[in-house]
C-alpha positions in Angstrom: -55.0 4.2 -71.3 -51.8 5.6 -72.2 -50.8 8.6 -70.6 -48.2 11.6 -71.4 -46.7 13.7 -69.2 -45.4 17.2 -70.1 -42.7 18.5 -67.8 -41.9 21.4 -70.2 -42.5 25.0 -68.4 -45.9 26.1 -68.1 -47.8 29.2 -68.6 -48.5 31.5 -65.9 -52.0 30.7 -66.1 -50.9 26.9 -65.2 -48.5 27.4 -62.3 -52.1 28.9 -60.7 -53.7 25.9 -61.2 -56.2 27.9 -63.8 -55.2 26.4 -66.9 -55.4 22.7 -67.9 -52.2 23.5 -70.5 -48.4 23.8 -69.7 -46.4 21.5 -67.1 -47.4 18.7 -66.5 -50.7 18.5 -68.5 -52.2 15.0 -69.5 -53.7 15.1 -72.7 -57.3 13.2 -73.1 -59.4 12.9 -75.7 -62.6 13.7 -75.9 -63.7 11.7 -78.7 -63.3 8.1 -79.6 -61.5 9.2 -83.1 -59.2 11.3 -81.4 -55.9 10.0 -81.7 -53.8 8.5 -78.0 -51.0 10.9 -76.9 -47.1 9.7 -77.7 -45.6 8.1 -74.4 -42.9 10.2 -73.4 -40.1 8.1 -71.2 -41.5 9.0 -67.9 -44.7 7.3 -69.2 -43.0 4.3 -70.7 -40.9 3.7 -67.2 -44.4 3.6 -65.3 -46.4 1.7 -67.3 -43.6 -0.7 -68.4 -43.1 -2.2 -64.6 -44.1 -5.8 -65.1 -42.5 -8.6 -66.3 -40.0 -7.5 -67.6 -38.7 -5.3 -64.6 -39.3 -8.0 -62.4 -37.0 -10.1 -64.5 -34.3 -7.5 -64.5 -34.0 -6.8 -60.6 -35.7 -9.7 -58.7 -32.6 -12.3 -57.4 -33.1 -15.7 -57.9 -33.1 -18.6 -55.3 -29.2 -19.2 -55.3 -28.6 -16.0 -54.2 -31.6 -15.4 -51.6 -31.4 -19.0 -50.7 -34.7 -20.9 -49.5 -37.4 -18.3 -49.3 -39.4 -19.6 -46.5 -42.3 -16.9 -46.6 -43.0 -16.5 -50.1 -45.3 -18.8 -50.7 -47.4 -17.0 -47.6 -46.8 -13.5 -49.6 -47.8 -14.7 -52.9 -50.9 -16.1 -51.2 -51.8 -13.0 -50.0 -51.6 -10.9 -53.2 -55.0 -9.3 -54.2 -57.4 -10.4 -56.8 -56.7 -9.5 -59.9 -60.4 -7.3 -61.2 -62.2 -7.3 -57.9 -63.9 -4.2 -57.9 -63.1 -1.5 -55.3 -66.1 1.0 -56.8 -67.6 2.7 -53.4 -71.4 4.3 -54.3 -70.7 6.6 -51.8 -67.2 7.5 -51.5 -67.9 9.3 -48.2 -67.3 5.6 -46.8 -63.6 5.3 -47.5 -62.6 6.1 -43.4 -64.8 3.5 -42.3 -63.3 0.8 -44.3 -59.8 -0.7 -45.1 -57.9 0.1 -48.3 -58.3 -2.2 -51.0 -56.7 0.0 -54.4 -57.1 -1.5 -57.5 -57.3 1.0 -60.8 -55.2 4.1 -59.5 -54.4 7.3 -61.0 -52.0 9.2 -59.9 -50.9 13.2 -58.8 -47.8 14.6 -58.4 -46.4 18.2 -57.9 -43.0 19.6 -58.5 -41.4 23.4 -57.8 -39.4 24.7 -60.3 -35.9 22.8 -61.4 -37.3 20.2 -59.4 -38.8 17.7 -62.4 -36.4 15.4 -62.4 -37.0 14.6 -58.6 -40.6 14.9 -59.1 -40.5 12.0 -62.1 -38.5 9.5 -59.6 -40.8 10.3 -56.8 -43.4 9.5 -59.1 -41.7 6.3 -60.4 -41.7 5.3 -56.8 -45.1 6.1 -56.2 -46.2 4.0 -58.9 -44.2 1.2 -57.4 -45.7 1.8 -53.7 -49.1 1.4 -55.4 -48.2 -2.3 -57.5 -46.9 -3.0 -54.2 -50.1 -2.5 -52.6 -51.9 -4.5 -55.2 -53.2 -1.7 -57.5 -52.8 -1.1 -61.5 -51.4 2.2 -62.4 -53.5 3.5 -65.0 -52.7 6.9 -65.6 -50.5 10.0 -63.7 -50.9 14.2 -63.9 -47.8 15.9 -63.0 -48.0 20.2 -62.5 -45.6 22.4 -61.9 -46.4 24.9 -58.4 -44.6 27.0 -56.1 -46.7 25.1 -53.1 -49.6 23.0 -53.5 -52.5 24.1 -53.1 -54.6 24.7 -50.1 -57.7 24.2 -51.3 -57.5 21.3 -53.7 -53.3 20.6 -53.7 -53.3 20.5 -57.3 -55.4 24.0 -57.8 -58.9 24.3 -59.5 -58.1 23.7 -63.2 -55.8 20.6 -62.6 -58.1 19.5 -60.1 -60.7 19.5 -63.1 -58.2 18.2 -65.4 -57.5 15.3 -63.0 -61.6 14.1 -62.7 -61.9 14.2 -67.0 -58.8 12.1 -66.7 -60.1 9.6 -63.9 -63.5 9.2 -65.6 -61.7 8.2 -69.2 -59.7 5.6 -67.4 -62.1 4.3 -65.1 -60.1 4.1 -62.2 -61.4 4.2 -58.9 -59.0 6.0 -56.9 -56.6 8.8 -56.8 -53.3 8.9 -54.9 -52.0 12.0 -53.9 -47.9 12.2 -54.1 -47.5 14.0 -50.8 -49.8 14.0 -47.5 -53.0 15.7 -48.0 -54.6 17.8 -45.5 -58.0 16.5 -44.3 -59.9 19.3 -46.6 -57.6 19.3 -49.6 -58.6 15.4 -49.6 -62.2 15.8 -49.1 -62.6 19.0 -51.7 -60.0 16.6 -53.9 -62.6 13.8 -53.8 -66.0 16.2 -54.2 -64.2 17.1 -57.8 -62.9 13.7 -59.1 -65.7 12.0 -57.9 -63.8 8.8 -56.5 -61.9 8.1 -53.1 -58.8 10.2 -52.6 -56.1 9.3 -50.2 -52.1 10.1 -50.1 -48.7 8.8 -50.1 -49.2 8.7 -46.2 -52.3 6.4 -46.3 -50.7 4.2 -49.2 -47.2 3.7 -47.3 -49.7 2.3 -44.2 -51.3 0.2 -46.1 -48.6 -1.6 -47.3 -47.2 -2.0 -44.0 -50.4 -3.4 -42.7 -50.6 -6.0 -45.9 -46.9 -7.0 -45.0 -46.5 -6.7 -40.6 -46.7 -10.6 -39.2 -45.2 -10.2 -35.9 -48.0 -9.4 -32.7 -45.6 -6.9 -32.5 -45.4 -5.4 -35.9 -49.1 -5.4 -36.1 -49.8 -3.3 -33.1 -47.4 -0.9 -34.2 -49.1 -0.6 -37.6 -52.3 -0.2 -36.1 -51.1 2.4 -33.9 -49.9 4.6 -37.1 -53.0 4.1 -38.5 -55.1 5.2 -36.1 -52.8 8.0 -35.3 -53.1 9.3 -38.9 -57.0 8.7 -39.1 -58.0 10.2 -35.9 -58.0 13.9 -37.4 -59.2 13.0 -40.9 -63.1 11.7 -39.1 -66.0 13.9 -40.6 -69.8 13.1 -40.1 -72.5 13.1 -43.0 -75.7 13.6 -43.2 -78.3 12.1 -40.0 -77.0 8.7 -39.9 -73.7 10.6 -37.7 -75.8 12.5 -35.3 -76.8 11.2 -32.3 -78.1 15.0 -30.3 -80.8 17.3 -30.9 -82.2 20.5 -29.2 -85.8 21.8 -30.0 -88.3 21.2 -32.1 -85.7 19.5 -35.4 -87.1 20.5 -38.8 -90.6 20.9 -36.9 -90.7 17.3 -37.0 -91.7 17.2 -32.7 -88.4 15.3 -32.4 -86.9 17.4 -29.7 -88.9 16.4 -26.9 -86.8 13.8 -24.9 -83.6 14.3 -26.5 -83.0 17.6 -25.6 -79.7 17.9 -23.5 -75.7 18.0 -24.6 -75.6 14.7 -26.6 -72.9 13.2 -27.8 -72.3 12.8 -31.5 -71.3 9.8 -33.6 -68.1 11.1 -34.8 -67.2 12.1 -30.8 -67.7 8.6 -30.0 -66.0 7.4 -33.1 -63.0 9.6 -31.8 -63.2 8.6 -28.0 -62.9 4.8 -29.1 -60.1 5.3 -31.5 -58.6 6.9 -28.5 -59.3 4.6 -26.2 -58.1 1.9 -28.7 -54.7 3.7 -29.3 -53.9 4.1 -25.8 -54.0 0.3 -25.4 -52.1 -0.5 -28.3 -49.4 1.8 -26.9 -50.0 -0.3 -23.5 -49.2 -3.3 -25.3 -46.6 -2.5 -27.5 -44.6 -0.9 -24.1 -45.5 -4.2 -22.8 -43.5 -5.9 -25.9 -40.5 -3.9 -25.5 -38.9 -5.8 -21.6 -38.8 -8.8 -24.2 -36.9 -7.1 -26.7 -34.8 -5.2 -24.5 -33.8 -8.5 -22.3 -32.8 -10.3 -25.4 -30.5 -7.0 -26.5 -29.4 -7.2 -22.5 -28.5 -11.1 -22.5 -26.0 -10.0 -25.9 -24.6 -7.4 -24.2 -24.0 -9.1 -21.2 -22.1 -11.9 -22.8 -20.8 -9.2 -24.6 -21.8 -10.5 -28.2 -21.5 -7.6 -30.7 -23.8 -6.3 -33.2 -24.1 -5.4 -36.7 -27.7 -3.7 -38.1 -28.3 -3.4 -41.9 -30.7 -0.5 -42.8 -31.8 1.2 -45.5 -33.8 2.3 -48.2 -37.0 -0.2 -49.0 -36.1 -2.4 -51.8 -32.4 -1.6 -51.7 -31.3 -5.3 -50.9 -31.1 -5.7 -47.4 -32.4 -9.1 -46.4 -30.2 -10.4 -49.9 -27.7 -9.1 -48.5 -28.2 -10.7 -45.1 -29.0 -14.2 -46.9 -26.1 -14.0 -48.6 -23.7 -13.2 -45.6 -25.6 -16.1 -43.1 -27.6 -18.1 -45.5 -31.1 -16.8 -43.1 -33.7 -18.1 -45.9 -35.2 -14.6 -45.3 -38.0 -13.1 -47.7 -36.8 -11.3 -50.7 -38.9 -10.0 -53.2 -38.9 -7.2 -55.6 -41.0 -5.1 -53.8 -41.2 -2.4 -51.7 -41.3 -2.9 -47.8 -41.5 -7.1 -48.3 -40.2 -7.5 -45.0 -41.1 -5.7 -41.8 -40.6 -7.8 -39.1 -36.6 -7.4 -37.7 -34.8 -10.5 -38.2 -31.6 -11.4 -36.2 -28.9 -14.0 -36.7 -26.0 -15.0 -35.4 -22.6 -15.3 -37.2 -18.9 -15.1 -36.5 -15.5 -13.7 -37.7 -12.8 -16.1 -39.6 -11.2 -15.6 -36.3 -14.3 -17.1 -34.6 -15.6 -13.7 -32.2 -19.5 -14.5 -32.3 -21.6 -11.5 -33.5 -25.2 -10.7 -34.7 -26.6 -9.6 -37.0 -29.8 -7.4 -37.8 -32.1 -6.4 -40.4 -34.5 -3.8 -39.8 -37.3 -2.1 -41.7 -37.0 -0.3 -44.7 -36.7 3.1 -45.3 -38.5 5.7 -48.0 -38.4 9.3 -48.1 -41.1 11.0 -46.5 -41.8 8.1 -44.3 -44.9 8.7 -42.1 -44.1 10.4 -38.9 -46.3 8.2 -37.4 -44.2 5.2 -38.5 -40.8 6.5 -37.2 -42.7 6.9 -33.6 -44.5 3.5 -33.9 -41.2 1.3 -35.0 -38.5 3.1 -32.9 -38.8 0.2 -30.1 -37.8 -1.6 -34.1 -35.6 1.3 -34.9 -33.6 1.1 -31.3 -31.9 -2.1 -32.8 -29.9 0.2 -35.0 -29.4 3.0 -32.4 -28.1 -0.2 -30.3 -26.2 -1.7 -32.5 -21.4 -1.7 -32.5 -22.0 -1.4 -36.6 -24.7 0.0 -38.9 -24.3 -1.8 -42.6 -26.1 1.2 -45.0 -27.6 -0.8 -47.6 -27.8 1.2 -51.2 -29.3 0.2 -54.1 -27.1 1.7 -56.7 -28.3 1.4 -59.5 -31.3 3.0 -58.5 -31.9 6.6 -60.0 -31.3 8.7 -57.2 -29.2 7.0 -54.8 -28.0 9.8 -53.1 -31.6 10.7 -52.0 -31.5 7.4 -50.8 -28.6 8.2 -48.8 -30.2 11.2 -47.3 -33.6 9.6 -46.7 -32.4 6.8 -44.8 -30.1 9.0 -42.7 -32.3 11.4 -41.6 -34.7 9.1 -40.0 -31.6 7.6 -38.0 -30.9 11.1 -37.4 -34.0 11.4 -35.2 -32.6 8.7 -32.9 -31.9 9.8 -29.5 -27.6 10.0 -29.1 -27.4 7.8 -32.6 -23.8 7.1 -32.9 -23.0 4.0 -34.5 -19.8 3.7 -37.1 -21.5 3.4 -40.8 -20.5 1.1 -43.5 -22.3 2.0 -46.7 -22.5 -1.1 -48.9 -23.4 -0.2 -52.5 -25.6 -3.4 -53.8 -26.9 -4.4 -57.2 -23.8 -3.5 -58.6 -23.8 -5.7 -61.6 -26.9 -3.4 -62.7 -25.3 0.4 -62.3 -23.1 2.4 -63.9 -19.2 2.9 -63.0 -19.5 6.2 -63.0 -22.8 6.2 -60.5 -20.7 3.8 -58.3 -17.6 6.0 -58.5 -19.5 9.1 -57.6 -21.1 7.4 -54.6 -17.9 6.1 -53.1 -16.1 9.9 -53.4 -19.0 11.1 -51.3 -19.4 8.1 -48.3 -16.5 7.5 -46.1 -16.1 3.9 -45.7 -18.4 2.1 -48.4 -18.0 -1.6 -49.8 -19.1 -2.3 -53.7 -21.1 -5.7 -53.9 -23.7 -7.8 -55.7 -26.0 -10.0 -53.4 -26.8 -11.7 -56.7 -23.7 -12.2 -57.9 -21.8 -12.6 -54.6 -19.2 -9.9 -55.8 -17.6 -8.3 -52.9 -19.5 -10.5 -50.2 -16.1 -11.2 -49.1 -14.5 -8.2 -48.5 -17.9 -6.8 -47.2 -17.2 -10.0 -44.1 -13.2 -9.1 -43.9 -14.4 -5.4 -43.1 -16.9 -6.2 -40.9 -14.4 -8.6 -38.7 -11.8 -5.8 -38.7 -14.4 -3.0 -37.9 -16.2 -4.9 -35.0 -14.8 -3.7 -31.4 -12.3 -6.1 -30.1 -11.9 -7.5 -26.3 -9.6 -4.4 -24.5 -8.0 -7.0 -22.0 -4.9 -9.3 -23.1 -4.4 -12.0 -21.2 -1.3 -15.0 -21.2 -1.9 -17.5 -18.8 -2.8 -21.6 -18.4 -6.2 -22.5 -18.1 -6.9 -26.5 -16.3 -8.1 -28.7 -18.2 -11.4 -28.7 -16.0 -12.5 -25.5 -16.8 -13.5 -26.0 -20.3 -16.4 -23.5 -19.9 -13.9 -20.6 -19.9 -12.3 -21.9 -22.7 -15.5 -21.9 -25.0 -16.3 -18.5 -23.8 -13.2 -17.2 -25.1 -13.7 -18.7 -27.8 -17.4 -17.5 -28.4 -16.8 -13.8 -27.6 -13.2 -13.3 -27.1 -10.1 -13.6 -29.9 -7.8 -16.4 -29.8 -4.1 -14.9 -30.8 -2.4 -18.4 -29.5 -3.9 -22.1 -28.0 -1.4 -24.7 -26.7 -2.5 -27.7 -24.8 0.0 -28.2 -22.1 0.1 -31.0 -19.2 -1.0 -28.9 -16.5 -3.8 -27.6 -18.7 -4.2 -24.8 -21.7 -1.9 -21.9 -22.5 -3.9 -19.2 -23.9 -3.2 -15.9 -25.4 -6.1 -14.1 -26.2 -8.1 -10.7 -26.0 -11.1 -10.8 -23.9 -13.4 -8.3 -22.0 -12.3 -7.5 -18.4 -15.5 -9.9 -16.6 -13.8 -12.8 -18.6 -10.3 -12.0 -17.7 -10.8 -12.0 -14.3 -12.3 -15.2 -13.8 -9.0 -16.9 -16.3 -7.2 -15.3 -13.6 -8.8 -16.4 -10.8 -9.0 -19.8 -12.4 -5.5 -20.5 -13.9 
C-alpha cells in the first residue's frame, strides 16, 4: 500500500498526540473507492529500495574479489511469504524474531525532519536487512515521545487503522521502547511491537559466525530481554496462598512459591553469567595473537566505521582478502585480519572490525569491546565513510563516539571517504574541510587506492634505532627479520658477510650488534 508522509508543521492538537492530522500524518482510506495518497519523496526513497538500488551501490566481483561467504549468506535469506502472524502476540519474548510485513514509526522534534526522514530511510534498510518488507511508515512531530504509548494516543490509533489496511504483522519502533510503551503500543495495534534495539540484535544474530561472535550476541540479547519478561494469565504462575477463586486449591501449595517469570529471570541470569564466562575465556586467545604482533613488533592498521560504508571493499581491494561484501547493513561481523606490507617491505596488519550505526545498542558496545579493543590496539585507525551517503557527517559522529567510550583511545585517524564515484564534489569538499587527514577513494573504481597505501606506509611508526654494521652470512635469520619488521635504507653483500643500513626496533638492534 502506498504511503505518504506529511512533514509539514502540525497543529497543536497533533504535537499532543490527540489529533490524527498535521506532521507526519499517513493518510488511509476508508473505503475501497477512495483514491491512494500521492507519494511524496520520502515515500518513493523507501519503497523504491530494490533492484534498482541494489544495482546502483552493490560492487561487483572485480572490485570485492572472490566472495567466499556469499553463497552461505544468500542461503540463509528468509522465505519470501512465510507467515509471521502470532494468535497471541503476548508470545513474541518467548520466541525469536522472524519480521516479515513491517510498518514502521518514527518521531522527530522540531527542525529536526530532515534527520528524522534519513533515520527513517535507515530504518527501513535495517528491516530489508533483517528479511522483512517495508509496507508502510507514520512519522509525528513531538517534543519527547510519549510515555505512555511513544507515539501518544491519537497516533497510536492512527498507527493500528494503518497496520490493519496493510496487513502487516509487525511494527518497529524508530527508537528503544520502554517495556510499557511497547506493551500498551502492542494492546492498540493489535500486532507484535518491538524497536530499533531489538531489530539491530537481530540482525546481528542472523549475520555472527564466529563461537565468539555468537556468544557475544547472545549476551546482548539476553541483556536487553531480561527486563522486558511479563507473565499472563495462569499458565505463568506457579504459587498460591488460600483458598484461590474458592476452587480448594490452596491446600498444599500454600508457602512463598516461586513464579514462572522468577524462574524465567533466574535462568536467563544464570545463562548470561556463563556466556560472560566464556567469552572472558575467548579473550587470552585474542589477546596472545595481538601479544605475538607486538612482540615481533608487527604494526597495525584497524578500519572502522559506519555499517555499509565500505569497509571490507575497501580491505579487499588493499589485500585482495575475498572477504564478504554485500549491500547490506552489518554483512560482516566477525573481525577479519590480514597481513600486508609497505613498498618498502615493513610487514603490517590489517583489521576490519564491526560496523557502526547510530544509536547502537549499549548492550552491543559492552558485548564486542573484547572486538572493539582491536581498534583501541591498533598504530592506525582507517575511518571508513560512505560519502555519498545522506548524512555523512552523522556518520562521522556516530562512529566516533562509540570509539570515544574506549578506555585511553588514542590512535592517529585517517578518514577515507569511499564510494566517491557516487557523491557530489561539493559533499566531498565539505567533508575534507572538516577531517584532518582524509583520503578520497572508490573501492569500486580503485580511485585513490594508491595514495590511500602511500599514506598508510608514511603514517605507520617506523623502527627508532639506526643501525650500520655487517651481518655474517650465517645469520640469515636476522637478515629476514629486518626485512620483515624493520626498513631497509641500504643492502650490500660483502665477502665477510652483509652491510646493512637499516632502521630497526632496539631488541633487533642489539642482537645485529652482538652478532656482526
Amino acid at each position: 500500500m502506498p504511503i505518504a508522509f506529511h512533514p509539514e508543521p502540525a497543529s497543536d492538537a497533533d504535537v499532543d498526540g490527540t489529533s490524527a492530522e498535521g506532521t507526519g500524518a499517513v493518510e488511509h482510506s476508508s473505503s475501497a473507492d477512495r483514491p491512494a495518497p500521492a507519494r511524496d519523496p520520502l515515500t518513493a526513497r523507501i519503497l523504491a529500495r530494490g533492484d534498482a538500488s541494489l544495482a546502483a551501490a552493490t560492487y561487483g566481483s572485480e572490485a570485492d574479489g572472490e566472495q567466499y561467504d556469499l553463497a552461505d549468506r544468500q542461503a540463509l535469506r528468509r522465505v519470501a511469504g512465510l507467515s509471521t502472524e502470532l494468535e497471541d502476540v503476548t508470545e513474541v519474548e518467548y520466541r525469536q524474531l522472524r519480521l516479515e510485513r513491517v510498518v514502521l514509526a518514527g518521531l522527530f522534534t522540531s527542525g529536526n525532519a530532515e534527520q528524522a526522514e534519513t533515520s527513517l530511510l535507515e530504518l527501513a534498510a535495517l528491516a530489508e536487512t533483517a528479511g522483512s518488507e517495508v509496507l508502510d511508515g507514520v512519522l509525528q512531530r513531538r517534543a519527547h515521545p510519549d510515555p505512555a504509548t511513544f507515539l501518544g494516543k491519537g497516533k497510536a490509533a492512527e498507527l493500528a487503522e494503518m497496520v490493519a489496511a496493510s496487513g502487516a504483522d509487525t511494527v518497529i519502533a524508530d527508537g528503544e521502547l520502554a517495556p510499557g510503551q511497547r506493551r500498551a503500543l502492542e494492546d492498540i495495534v493489535k500486532v507484535k511491537v518491538i524497536d530499533r534495539t531489538a531489530l539491530i540484535l537481530d540482525i546481528f544474530a542472523q549475520h555472527a559466525k564466529s563461537r565468539e561472535g555468537k556468544a557475544q550476541v547472545e549476551l546482548a540479547q539476553l541483556e536487553y530481554l531480561l527486563p522486558r519478561l511479563r507473565g499472563w494469565g495462569e499458565s505463568m504462575s506457579r504459587q498460591a496462598g488460600g483458598q484461590v477463586g474458592g476452587a480448594g486449591a490452596g491446600m498444599g501449595s500454600r508457602g512463598p512459591g516461586e513464579t514462572k517469570i522468577e524462574l524465567d529471570r533466574r535462568r536467563i541470569r544464570d545463562r548470561m553469567a556463563k556466556l560472560r564466562r566464556e567469552i572472558s575465556a575467548m579473550a587470552p586467545g585474542r589477546d596472545a595473537q595481538r601479544a605475538d604482533r607486538k612482540r615481533h613488533k608487527i604494526p597495525a592498521v584497524a578500519i572502522a566505521g559506519y555499517t555499509n560504508a565500505g569497509k571490507s571493499s575497501v580491505l579487499n581491494r588493499l589485500t585482495g582478502a575475498g572477504v564478504l561484501v554485500e549491500n547490506a547493513l552489518f554483512a560482516t561481523l566477525d573481525p577479519t585480519v590480514r597481513r600486508s606490507s609497505t613498498p618498502d617491505g615493513r610487514e603490517f596488519t590489517y583489521a576490519d572490525t564491526v560496523g557502526f550505526v547510530r544509536h547502537l545498542p549499549t548492550q552491543l558496545v559492552e558485548a564486542f569491546r573484547s572486538t572493539l579493543e582491536e581498534v583501541g590496539d591498533s598504530d592506525l585507525l582507517l575511518h571508513v565513510v560512505d560519502v555519498s551517503h545522506p548524512d555523512p557527517e552523522g556518520q562521522i559522529t556516530a562512529v566516533r563516539t562509540v570509539l570515544g567510550e574506549l578506555e585511553g583511545f588514542d590512535v592517529p585517524e585517517i578518514v577515507v571517504l569511499n564510494k566517491a564515484d557516487l557523491a557530489e564534489p561539493e559533499t566531498i569538499a565539505r567533508i575534507r574541510s572538516q577531517v584532518e587527514e582524509s583520503v578520497v577513494v572508490s573501492a569500486r573504481t580503485g580511485l585513490g587506492l594508491q595514495e590511500l597505501r602511500d599514506l598508510i606506509a608514511e603514517r605507520l611508526p617506523r623502527p627508532a634505532v639506526e643501525v650500520d654494521l655487517v651481518v655474517p652470512y650465517s645469520r640469515g635469520d636476522l637478515i629476514s627479520r629486518v626485512h620483515t619488521t624493520g626498513e631497509v635504507l641500504a643492502e650490500e653483500h660483502l665477502m665477510e658477510g652483509t652491510h646493512l643500513r637499516a632502521r630497526v626496533d632496539e631488541a633487533l638492534a642489539a642482537e645485529l650488534r652482538s652478532a656482526s
